[in-house]
N, C-alpha and C positions, 0 to 999 in steps of 0.2 A: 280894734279892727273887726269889721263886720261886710261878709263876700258872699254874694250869692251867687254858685256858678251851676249851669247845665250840667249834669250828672256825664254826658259823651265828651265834655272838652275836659274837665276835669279828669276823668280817667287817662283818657289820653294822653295829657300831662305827666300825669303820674306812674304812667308806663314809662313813658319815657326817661323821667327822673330817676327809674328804679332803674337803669343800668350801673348809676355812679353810687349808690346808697351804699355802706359796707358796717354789718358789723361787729367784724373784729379788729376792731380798735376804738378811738375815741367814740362815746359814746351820740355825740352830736353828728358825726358819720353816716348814723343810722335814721338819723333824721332828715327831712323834706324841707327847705328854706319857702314861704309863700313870702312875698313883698308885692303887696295890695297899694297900685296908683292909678287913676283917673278908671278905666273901663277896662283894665286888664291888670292878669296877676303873673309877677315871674316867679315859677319854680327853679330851685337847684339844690344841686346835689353834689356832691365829690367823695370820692372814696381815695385821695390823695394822688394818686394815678389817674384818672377820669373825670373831669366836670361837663357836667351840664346844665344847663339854662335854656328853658323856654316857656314860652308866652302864652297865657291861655285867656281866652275870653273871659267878662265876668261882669257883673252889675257890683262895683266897690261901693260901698254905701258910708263907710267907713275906711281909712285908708291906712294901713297898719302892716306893721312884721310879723312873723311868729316860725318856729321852726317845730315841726311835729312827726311824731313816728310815721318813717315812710311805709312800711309795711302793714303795718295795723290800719295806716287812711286806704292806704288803696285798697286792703281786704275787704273795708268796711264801704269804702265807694261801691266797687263793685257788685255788692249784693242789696244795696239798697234798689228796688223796687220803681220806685220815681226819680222824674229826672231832673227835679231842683233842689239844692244842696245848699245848705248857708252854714259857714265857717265864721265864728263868732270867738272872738276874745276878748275879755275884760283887762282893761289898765293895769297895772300893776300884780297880777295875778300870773299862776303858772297852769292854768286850765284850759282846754280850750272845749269848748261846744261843735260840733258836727249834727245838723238837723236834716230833715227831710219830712214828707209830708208824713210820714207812720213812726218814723222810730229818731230817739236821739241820745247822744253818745257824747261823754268826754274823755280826755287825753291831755296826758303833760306833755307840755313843752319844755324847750330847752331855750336860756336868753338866747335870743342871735343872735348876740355879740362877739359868741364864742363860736359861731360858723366860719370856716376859712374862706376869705377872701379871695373875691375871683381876680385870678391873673392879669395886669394890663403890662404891652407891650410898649406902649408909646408913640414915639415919632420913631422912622427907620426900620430897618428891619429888612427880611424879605415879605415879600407879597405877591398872592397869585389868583387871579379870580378862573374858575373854569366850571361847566355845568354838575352839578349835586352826580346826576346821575353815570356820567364818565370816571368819577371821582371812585366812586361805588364798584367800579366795574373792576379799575385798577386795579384796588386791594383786595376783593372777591377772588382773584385772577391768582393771586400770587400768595394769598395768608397761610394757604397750605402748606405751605414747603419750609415755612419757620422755623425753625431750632427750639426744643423747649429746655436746651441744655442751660443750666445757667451759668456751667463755667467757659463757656462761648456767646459772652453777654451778648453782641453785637448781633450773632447771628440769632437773636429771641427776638427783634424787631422789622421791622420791614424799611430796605433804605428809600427812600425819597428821593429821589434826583432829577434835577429842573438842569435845562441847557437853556438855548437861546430861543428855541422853537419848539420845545418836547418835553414831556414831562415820564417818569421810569419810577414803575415799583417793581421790587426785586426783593426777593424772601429766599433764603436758602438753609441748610441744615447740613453736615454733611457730604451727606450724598444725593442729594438732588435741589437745584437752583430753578426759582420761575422768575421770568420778567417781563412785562408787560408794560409797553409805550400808548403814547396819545401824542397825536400831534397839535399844538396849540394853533389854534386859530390866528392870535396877530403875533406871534413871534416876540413878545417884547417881556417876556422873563427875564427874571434876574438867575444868572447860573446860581444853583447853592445843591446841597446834599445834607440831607438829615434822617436821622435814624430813630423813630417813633417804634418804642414795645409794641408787638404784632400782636398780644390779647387785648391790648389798648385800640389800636386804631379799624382791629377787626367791629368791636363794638360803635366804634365812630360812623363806620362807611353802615353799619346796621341801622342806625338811628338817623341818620342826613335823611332828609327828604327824596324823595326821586325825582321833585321837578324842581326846576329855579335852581339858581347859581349858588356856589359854595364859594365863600372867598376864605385866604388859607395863608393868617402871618405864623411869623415864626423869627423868635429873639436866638439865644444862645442854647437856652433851656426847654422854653416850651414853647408851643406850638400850640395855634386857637384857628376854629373852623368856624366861621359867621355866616348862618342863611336870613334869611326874612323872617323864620319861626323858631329857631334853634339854636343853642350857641354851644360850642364843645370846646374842651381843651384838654391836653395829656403834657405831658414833662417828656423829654427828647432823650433818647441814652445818648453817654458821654463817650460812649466806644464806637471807635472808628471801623467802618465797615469794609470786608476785603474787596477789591475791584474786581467785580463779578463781572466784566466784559473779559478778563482775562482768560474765567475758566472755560466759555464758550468757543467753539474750536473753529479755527477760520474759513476748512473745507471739511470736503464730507468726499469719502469711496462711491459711496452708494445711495440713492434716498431711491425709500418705497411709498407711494399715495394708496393710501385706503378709504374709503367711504366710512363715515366715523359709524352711519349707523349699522357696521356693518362689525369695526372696531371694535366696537364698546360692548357689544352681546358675548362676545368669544373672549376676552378681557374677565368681565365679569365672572365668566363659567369657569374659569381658568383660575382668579380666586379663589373659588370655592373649595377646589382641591391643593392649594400650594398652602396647606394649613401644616407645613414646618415653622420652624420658628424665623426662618428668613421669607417667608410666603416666596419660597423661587420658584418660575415659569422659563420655559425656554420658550424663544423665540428662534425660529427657522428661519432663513431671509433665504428665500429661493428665486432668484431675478430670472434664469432660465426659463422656466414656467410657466413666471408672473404669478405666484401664489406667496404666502406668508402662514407660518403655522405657529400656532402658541398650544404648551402641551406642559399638562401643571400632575404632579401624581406626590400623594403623601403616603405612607405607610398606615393602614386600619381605615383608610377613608377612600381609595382608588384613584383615580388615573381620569385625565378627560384630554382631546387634541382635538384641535380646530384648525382650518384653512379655509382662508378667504384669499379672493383675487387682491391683488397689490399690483398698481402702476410701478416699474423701476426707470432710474433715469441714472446714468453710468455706471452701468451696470458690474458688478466683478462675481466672482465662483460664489458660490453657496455660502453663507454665515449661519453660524449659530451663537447667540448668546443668553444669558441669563441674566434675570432679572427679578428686582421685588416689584412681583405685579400687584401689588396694592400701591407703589408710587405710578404706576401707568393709568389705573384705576382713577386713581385722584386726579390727574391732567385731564380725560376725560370727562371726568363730573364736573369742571369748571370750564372747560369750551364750549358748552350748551349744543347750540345748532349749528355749530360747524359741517358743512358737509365732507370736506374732507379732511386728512392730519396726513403732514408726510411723519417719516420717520425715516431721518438722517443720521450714518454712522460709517465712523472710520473698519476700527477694526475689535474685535470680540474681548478688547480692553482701555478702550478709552471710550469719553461719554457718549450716549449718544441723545441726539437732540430728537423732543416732538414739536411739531408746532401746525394749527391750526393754516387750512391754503384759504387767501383769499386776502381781504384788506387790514386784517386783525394781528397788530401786531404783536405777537408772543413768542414766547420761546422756550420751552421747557427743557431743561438738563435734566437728566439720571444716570448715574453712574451704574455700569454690568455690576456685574458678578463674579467672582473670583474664585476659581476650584481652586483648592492648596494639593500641592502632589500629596500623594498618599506617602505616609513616613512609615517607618514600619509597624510601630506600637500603636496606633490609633488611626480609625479613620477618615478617609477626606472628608472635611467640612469646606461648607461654602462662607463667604464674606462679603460683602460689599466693598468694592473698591472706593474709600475717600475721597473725595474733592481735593 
């Protein structure tokens, strides 16, 4: 095998490939697969949990396999100097050659015979094709709110859910759920539901391209993402995910509209100071007004309150609730340029919802806070009320 590749596609490559590399375990893992045909080379990688595949330019001179430390090429890519690069291996040997115009370098390989084999689905299945970049937005929208427990397996991934017209990622933890829809374009999905590991598929939506279409099968087990330049695949969990329409509550007492950029500064400052070990904030809901206060204080670090105007819309008496405002924080950081977020809730113990105004559909759950009466030997602590 003998490849001459541009020192910027090869890189690039190689970034890409270094998400699925791993290694602690098989040693071939940690290896980079090239398979050299006609004028382009595919890279891949798997780390048993992730694969990926893709395509890089190249003048193949020689048409050849070889599997090579993924770590050591791309350090060694990277600081070479010029930008044409030839990867050379000899027949029957376990060596391989890396040149360039000043410096050159060998590295063992491992047979590729012992690379594991990329997943084929078949005939049947489901199948969905929709743009790279909506795809991205989806998971972006909801990866936070994941569970990293792992004796609540189901809830360590992000569920999947196709209807007839609509496609739903939804990630939850506990105490706070996100879901975020898209409406398909010709309506002609196949219903299914599937539940891909959220460290798995947050690396997926990181690596898709942002332009061009993603098409997305998926068998029993795993699940493969096909673009023009890319190809990805992850293994599905086998745990059933809870019907997260349930935990969303059908009406609301009160909703308050705030201006996010108005949100998200008093939010933050508010942070700053809720450095207990629940990071709790209260929130003041004062519809009579029209104002909303958030006011965070720890003991050795002080006290900070904020008021902004708030839109209300049925309106009732004054609320106060508590909250971990570092889950409000993170709803924030992922609505981007929302101009505005209501903030809908029952009462100072059941969830209450954020969600982005405008055509963007999401919906964020977070469960208050819970004072316990004071007992007499010890005193009140706060908790989070559960899902």
């Amino acid at each position: 095998m003998k490849v001459v590749f541009r020192k910027s596609d090869l890189s690039h490559g190689l970034a890409i490939a270094g998400h699925a590399t791993s290694n602690r375990s098989l040693p071939i893992l940690a290896n980079v697969k090239l398979s050299a045909e006609q004028n382009r080379v595919l890279l891949e990688a798997t780390n048993l949990e992730l694969g990926v595949q893709c395509w890089v330019e190249a003048v193949v001179e020689e048409a050849g396999c070889v599997t090579l430390p993924a770590k050591l090429l791309t350090d060694f890519v990277n600081i070479l100097p010029h930008e044409q690069i030839t990867i050379a291996v000899s027949e029957g040997t376990s060596q391989s050659t890396i040149t360039s115009e000043l410096s050159e370098a060998t590295m063992p390989t491992i047979d590729p015979t012992e690379f594991p084999i990329w997943p084929t689905l078949g005939t049947g299945g489901f199948s969905l094709s929709l743009e790279a970049q909506i795809f991205k937005e989806l998971v972006g929208d909801v990866a936070f709110a994941a569970s990293t427990d792992e004796k609540r397996p189901a809830l360590t991934g992000i569920c999947l859910q196709v209807g007839s017209d609509k496609i739903t990622c939804a990630a939850a933890d506990a105490f706070r759920l996100a879901v975020r829809s898209f409406l398909l374009a010709d309506g002609t999905a196949e219903p299914t539901e599937l539940v891909v590991p959220a460290k798995t598929l947050k690396e997926i939506a990181a690596i898709l391209p942002a332009q061009g279409q993603v098409t997305i099968r998926a068998t029993a087990n795993q699940i493969l993402f096909y673009t023009d330049t890319v190809n990805l695949a992850s293994r599905l969990l086998e745990a059933r995910y809870p019907n997260f329409w349930q935990m969303i509550p059908e009406e609301y007492h009160t909703r308050a509209v705030m201006e996010t950029r108005l949100f998200q500064p008093v939010i933050k400052a508010a942070a700053l100071f809720a450095q207990d070990s629940t990071h709790t904030a209260t929130l003041d809901l004062k519809p009579q007004v029209g104002k909303l206060t958030i006011s965070a204080q720890a003991e050795g670090i002080g006290a900070n309150t904020s008021t902004i105007p708030a839109a209300y819309s049925h309106p009732i008496e004054d609320l106060t609730m508590l909250f971990n405002v570092r889950y409000i924080a993170d709803v924030l950081a992922v609505i981007g340029d929302a101009v505005e977020i209501a903030f809908e809730v029952c009462t100072g113990t059941k969830p209450a919802i954020l969600r982005p105004v405008g055509t963007r559909e999401a919906i964020f759950l977070i469960m208050p806070m819970l004072i316990k009466p004071k007992q007499p030997a010890r005193p009140a602590t706060e908790e989070a009320a559960p899902l």
